[in-house]
C-alpha positions in Angstrom: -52.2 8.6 14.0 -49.6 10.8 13.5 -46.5 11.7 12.0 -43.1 11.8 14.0 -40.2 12.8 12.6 -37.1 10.7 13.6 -33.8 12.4 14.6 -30.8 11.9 12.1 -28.9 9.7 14.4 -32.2 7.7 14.8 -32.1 7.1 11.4 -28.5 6.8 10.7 -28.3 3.8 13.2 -31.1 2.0 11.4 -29.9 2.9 8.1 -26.2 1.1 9.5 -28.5 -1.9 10.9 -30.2 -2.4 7.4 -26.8 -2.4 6.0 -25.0 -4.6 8.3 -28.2 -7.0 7.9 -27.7 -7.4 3.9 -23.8 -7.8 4.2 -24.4 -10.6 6.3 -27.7 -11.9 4.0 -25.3 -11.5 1.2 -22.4 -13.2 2.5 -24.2 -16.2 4.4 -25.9 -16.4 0.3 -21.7 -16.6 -0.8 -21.1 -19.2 1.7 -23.8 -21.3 1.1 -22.9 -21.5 -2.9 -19.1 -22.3 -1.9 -20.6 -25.4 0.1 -22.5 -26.9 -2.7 -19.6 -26.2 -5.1 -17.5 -27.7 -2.3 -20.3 -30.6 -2.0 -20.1 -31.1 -5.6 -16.6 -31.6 -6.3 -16.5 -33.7 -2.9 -19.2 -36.0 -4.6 -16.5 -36.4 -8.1 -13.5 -36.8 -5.6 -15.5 -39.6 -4.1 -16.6 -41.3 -7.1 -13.0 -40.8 -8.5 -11.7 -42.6 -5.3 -14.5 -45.8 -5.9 -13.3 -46.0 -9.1 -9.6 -46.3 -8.4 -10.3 -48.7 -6.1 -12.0 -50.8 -8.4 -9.2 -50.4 -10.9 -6.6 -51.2 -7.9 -8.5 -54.2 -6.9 -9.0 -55.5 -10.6 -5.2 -54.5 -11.2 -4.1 -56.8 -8.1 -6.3 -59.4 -9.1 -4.6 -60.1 -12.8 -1.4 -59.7 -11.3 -2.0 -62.3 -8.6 -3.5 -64.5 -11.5 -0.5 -64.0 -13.7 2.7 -64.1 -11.1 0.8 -65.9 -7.6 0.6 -64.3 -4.2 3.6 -62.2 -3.6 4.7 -58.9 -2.4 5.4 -55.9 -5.1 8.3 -53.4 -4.7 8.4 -50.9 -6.9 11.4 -49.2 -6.1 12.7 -52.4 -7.6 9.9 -52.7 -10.6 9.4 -56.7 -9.6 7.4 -58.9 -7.5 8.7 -61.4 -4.7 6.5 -64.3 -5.1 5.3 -66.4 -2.1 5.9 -70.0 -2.2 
């Protein structure tokens, strides 16, 4: 078998495919680190919502324990209770 030498352009366009090939190894590497950070704090901004449901939920129950059913305003900081 035997050796061939290859012509500078020959090489040059190789040597620009190679490159082009890691940029786009690299950045699809970038992009996938930016979705699990972006998968992460997704996850805590879920669990942060579940929890301040809860709280709502538990909130609106003591209130309708301590005043009745009614409807809140709280431009006006007070409760119009249904009777």
């Amino acid at each position: 078998m035997a050796n061939k030498k290859l012509s500078k352009e020959e090489v040059s366009t190789l040597k620009d495919y190679q490159n082009k090939t890691n940029e786009i190894v690299v950045t699809l590497g970038q992009i996938e680190l930016q979705k699990h950070a972006l998968d992460k704090r997704k996850k805590e901004l879920l669990e942060g919502f579940d929890t301040l449901q809860e709280d709502q939920s538990k909130t609106a129950s003591e209130l309708t324990e301590k005043y009745g059913e009614g409807q809140i305003d709280l431009e006006k900081e007070e409760i119009t209770v249904a009777e």
